[in-house]
C-alpha positions as a Markdown table, in Angstrom:
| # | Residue | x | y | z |
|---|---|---|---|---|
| 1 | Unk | 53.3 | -13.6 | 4.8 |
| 2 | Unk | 52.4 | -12.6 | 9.1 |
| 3 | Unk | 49.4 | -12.6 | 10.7 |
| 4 | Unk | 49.3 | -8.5 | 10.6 |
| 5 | Unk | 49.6 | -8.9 | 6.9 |
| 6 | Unk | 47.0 | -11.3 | 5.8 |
| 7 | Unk | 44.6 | -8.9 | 8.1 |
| 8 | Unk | 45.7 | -6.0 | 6.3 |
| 9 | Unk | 44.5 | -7.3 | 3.0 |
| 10 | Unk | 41.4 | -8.7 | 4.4 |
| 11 | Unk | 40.1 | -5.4 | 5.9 |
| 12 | Unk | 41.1 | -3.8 | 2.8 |
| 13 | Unk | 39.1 | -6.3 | 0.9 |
| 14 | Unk | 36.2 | -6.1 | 3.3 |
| 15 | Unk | 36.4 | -2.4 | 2.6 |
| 16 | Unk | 36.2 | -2.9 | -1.4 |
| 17 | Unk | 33.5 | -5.2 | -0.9 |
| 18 | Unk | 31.6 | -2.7 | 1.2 |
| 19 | Unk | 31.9 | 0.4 | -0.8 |
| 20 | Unk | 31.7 | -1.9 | -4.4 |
| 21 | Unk | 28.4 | -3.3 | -2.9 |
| 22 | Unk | 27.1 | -0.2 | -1.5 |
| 23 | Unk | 27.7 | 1.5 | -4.8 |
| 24 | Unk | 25.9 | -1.1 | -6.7 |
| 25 | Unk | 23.2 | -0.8 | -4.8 |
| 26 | Unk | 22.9 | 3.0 | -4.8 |
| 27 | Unk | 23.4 | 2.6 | -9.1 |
| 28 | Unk | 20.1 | 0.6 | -9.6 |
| 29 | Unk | 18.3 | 2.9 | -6.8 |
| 30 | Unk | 16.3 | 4.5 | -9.5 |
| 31 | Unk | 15.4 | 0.9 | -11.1 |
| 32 | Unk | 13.7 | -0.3 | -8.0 |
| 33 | Unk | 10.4 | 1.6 | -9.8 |
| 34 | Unk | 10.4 | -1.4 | -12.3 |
| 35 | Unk | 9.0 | -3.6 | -9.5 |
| 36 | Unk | 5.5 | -1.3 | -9.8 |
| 37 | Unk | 5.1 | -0.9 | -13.7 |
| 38 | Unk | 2.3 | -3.1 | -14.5 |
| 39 | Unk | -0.2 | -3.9 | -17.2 |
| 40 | Unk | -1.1 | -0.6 | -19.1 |
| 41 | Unk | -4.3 | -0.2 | -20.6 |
| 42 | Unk | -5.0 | 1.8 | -23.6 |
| 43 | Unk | -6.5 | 5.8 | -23.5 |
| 44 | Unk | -10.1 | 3.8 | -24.9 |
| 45 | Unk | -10.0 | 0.7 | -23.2 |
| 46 | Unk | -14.2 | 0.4 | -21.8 |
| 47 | Unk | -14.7 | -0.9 | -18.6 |
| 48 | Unk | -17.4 | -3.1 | -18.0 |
| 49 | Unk | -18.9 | -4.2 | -14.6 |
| 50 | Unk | -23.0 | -4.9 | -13.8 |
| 51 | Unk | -22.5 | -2.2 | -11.1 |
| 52 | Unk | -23.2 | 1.2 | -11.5 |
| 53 | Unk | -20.0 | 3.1 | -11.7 |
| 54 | Unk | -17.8 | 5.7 | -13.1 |
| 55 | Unk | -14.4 | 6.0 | -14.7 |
| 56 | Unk | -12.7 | 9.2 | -14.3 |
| 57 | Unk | -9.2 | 10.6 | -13.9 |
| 58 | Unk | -7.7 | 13.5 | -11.9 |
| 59 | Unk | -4.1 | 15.0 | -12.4 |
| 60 | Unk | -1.5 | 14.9 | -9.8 |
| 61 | Unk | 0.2 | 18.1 | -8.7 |
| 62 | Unk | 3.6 | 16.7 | -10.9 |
| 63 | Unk | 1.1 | 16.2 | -14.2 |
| 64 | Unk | 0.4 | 12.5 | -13.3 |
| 65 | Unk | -2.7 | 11.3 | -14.2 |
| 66 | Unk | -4.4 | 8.9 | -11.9 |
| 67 | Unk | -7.8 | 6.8 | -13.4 |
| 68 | Unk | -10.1 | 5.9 | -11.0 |
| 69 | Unk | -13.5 | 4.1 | -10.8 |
| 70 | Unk | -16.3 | 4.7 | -8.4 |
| 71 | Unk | -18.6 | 2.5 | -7.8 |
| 72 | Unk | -22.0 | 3.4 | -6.7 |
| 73 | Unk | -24.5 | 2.0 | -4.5 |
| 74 | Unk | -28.2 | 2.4 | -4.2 |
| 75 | Unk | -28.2 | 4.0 | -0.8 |
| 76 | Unk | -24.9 | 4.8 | 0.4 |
| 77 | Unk | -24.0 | 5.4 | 4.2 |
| 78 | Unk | -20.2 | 6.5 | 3.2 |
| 79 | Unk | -17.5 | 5.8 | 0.6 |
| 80 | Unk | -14.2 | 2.8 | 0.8 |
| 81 | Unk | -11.4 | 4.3 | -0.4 |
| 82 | Unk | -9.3 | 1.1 | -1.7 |
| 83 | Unk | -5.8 | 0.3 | -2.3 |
| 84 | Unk | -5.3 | -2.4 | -4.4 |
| 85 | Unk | -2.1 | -4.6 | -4.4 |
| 86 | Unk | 0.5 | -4.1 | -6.6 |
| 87 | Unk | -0.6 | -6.6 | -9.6 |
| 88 | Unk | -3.3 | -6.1 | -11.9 |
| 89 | Unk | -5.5 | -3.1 | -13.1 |
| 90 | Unk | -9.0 | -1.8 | -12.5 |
| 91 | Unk | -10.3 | -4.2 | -14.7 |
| 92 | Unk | -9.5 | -6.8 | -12.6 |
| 93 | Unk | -9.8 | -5.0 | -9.2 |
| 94 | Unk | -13.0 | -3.5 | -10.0 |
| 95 | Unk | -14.4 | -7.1 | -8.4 |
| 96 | Unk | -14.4 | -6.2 | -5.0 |
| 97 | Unk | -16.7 | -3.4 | -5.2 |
| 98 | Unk | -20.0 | -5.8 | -4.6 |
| 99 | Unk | -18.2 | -6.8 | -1.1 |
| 100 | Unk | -18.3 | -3.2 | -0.4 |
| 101 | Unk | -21.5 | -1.9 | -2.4 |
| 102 | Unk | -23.8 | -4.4 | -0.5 |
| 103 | Unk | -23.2 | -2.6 | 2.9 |
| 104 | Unk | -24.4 | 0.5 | 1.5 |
| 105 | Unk | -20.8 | 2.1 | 0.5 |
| 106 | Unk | -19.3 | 3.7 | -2.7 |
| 107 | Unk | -16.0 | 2.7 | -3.2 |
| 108 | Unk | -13.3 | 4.4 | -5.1 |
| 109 | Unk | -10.3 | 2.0 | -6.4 |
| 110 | Unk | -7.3 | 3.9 | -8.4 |
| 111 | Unk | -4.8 | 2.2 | -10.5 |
| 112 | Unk | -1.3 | 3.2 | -9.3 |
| 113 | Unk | 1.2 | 5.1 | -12.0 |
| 114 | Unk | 1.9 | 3.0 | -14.7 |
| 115 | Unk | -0.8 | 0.4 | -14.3 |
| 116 | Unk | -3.8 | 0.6 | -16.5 |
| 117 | Unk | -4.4 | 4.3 | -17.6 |
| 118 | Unk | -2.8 | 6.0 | -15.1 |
| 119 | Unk | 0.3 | 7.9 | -15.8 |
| 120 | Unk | 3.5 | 9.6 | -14.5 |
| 121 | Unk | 6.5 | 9.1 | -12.5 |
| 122 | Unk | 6.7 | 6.4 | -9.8 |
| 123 | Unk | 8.1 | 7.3 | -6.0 |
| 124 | Unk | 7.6 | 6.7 | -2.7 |
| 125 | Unk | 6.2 | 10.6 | -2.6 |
| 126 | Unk | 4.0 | 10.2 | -5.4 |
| 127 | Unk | 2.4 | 7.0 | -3.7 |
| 128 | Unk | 1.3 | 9.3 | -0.8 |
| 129 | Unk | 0.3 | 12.4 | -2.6 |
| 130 | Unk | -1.6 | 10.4 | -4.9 |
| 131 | Unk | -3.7 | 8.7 | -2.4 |
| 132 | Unk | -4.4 | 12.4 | -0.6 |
| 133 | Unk | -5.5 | 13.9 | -4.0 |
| 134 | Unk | -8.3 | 10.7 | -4.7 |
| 135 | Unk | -8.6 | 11.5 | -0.5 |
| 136 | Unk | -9.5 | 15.0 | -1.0 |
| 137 | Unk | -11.4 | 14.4 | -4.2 |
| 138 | Unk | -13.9 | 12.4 | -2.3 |
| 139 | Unk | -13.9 | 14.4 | 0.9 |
| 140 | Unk | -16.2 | 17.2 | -0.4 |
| 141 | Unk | -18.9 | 14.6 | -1.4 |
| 142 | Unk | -18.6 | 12.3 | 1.5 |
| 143 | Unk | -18.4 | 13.5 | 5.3 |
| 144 | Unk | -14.7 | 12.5 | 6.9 |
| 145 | Unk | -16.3 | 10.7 | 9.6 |
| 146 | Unk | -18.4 | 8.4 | 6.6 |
| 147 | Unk | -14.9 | 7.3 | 4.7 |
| 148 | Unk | -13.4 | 4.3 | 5.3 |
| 149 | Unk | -9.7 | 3.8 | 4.2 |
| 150 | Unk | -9.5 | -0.2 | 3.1 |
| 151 | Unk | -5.6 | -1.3 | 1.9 |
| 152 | Unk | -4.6 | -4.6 | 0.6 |
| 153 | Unk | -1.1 | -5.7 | 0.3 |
| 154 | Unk | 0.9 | -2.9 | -1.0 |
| 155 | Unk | -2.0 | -0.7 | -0.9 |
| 156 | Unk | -1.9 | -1.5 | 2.8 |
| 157 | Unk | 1.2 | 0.3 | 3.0 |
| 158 | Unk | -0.3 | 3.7 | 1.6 |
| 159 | Unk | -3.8 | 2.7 | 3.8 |
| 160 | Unk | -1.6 | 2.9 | 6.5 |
| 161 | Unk | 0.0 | 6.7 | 6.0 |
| 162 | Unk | -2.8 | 8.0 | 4.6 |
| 163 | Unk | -4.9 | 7.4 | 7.3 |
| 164 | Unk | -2.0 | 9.2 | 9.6 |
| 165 | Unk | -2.5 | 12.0 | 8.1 |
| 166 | Unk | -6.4 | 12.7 | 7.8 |
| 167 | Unk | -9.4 | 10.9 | 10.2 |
| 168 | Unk | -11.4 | 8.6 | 8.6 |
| 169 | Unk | -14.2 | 6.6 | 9.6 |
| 170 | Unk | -11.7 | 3.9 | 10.3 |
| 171 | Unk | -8.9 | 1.9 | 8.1 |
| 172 | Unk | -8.6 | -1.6 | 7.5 |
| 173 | Unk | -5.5 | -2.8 | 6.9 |
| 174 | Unk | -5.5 | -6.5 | 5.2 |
| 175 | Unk | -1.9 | -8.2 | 5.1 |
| 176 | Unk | -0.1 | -5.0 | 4.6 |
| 177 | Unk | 2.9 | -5.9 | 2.9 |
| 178 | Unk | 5.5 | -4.0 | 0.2 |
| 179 | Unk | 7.0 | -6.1 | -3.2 |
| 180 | Unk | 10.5 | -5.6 | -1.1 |
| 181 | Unk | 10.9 | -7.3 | 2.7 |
| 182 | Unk | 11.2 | -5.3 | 5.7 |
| 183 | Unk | 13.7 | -7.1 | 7.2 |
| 184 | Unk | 16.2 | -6.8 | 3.8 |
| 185 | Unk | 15.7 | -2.6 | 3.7 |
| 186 | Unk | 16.4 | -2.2 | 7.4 |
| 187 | Unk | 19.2 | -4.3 | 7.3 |
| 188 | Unk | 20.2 | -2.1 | 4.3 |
| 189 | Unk | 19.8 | 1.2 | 6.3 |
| 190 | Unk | 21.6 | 0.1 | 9.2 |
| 191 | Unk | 25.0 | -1.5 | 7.6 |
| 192 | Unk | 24.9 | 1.5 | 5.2 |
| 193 | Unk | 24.3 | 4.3 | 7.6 |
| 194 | Unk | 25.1 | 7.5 | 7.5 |
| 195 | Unk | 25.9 | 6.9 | 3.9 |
| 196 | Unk | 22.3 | 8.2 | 1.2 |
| 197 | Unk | 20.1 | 5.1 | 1.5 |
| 198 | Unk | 20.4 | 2.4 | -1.3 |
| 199 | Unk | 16.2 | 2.3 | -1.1 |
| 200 | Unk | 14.1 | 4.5 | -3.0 |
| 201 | Unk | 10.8 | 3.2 | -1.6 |
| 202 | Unk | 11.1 | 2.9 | 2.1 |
| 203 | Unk | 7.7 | 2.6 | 3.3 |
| 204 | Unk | 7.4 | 3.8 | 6.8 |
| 205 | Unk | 4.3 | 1.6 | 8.2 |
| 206 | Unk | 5.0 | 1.0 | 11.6 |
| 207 | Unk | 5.5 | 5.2 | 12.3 |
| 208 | Unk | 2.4 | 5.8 | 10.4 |
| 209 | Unk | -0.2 | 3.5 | 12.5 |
| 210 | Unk | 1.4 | 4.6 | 15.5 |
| 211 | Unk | 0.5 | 8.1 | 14.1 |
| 212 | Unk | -3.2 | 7.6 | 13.5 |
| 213 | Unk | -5.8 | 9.3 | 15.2 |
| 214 | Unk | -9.0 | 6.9 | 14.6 |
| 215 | Unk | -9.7 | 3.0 | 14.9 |
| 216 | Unk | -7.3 | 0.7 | 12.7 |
| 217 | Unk | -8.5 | -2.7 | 12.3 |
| 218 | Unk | -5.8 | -5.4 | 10.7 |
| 219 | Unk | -6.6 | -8.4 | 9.4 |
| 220 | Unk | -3.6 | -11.1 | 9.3 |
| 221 | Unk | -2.2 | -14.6 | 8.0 |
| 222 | Unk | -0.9 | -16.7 | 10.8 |
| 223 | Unk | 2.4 | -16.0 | 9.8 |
| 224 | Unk | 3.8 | -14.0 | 12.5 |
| 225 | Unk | 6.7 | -12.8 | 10.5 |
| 226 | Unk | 4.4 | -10.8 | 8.8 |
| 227 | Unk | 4.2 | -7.1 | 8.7 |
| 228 | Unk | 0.6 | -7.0 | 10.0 |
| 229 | Unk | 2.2 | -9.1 | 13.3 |
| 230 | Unk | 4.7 | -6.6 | 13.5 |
| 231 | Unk | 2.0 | -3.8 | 13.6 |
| 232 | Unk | 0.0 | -5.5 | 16.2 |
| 233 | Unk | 1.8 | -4.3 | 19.1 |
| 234 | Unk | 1.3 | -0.8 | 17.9 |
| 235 | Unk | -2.2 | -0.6 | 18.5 |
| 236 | Unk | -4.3 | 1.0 | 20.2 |
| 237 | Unk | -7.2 | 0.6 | 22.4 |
| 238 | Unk | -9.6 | 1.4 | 19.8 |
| 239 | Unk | -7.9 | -0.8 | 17.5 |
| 240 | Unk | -8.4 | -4.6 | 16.2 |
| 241 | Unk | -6.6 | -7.4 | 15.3 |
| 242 | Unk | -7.9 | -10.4 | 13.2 |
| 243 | Unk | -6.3 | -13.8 | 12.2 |
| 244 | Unk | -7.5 | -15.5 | 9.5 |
| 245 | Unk | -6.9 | -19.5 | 10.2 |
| 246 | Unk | -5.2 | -20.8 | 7.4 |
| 247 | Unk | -5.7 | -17.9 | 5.4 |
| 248 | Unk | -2.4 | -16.5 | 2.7 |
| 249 | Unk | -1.2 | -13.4 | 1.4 |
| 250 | Unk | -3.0 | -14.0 | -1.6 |
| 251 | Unk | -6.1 | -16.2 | -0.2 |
| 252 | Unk | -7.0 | -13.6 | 2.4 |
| 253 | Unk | -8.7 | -10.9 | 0.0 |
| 254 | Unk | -11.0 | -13.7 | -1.3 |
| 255 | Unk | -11.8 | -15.3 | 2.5 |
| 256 | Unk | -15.3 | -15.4 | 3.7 |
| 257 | Unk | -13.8 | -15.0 | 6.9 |
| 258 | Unk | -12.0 | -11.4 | 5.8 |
| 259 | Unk | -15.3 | -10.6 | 4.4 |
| 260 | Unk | -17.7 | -11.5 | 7.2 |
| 261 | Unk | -15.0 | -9.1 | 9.7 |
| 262 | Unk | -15.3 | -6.3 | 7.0 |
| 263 | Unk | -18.9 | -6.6 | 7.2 |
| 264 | Unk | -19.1 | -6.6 | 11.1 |
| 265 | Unk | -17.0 | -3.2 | 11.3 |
| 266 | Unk | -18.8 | -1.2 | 8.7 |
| 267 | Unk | -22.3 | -2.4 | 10.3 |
């Protein structure tokens, strides 16, 4: 067998390979939602926090249902809107209220579709439209310019657009991150382009803090192959940047350090 024919059957191979992978990938598209089902909590489950709070729901413009606690404090300047990170429910997230409550702010914290008690069908579009509804639902109580947008982790990604597209108070963005790398979907994108993307949750982070129109403060590891280090040359003037020494993606929420910055930007 020549040269020319050996290279014939490897390019055809390299083809099959290609198209087989691509096609794979593009069958399981639609499973990629499994990575955000989480606990579920039943219709009666009773929260139970020393905080004053409330448990409500409101339904999404598809007929999801999102369930939502607001926390209340005794003499409130303005309201957190949180994002929580993927794992866990509102039972367990409902701790980080106090950090918030003792700087005189209510804070909202939603679980996401299918975690805890809320409902409905998971997308990248839903993630966004979800956040505006809890957005809009606390907008008529609360002056804009007295919200603050706080994301951790995943819920850093949605921090992140839904502060593009309204004007908080400011956003704080802590170790923003998505259960899928960056570097793995763009490389996806780009081998695979023009062809439909393989990703069904391709978070655009980077084009939404370049988008926003008040202060965005982030709060990092040191790992600078990090999202948050990649959105640090984005900022702006009026923005921040905070490393945490020796601080991890899942050490970070609990730092004093994290805690004593929160504290100085919502003085």
């Amino acid at each position: 067998m020549n040269i020319k024919s050996l290279l014939i059957i490897f390019l055809v191979l390299l083809v099959l390979v290609y198209f087989g992978t691509y096609g794979f990938l593009y069958a399981i598209k639609e499973e990629q939602s499994n990575i955000f089902k989480g606990q579920l909590l039943p219709a009666n489950f009773k929260f139970t926090f020393t905080e004053n709070f409330e448990e409500f729901s409101l339904k999404a413009a598809d007929g999801g249902e999102l369930n939502a606690l607001l926390f209340k404090a005794a003499n409130a300047k303005g309201a957190v809107c949180f994002w929580k990170g993927n794992g866990g429910t509102l039972n367990n997230w409902g701790a980080m209220a106090p950090q918030f409550l003792k700087l005189n702010y209510d804070v909202i914290i939603t679980d996401y579709r299918q975690q805890g008690k809320s409902l409905g069908e998971i997308s990248l579009k839903n993630f966004y439209t979800d956040a505006q509804t809890i957005y809009d639902f606390l907008k008529p109580k609360y002056s804009e310019e007295n919200i603050v947008i706080v994301g951790y982790s995943l819920g850093g990604r949605i921090a992140a657009h839904l502060a593009a597209e309204n004007e908080p108070n400011i956003t704080i963005l802590i170790d923003p991150a998505s259960t899928t790398g960056d570097f793995s979907q763009r490389f996806l994108e780009a081998i695979y382009f023009p062809l439909p993307s393989t990703n069904k949750f391709l978070f655009q982070t980077e084009a939404d803090v370049g988008k926003t129109k008040t202060p965005v403060a982030i709060i990092a590891t040191e790992n600078i192959k990090s999202l948050a280090h990649q959105l640090k040359p984005l900022l702006k003037n009026k923005d921040k940047f905070f490393e945490i020494k020796g601080a991890t993606h899942a050490t970070i929420l609990g730092s004093k350090e994290t805690e004593k910055i929160i504290s100085n930007l919502l003085k």
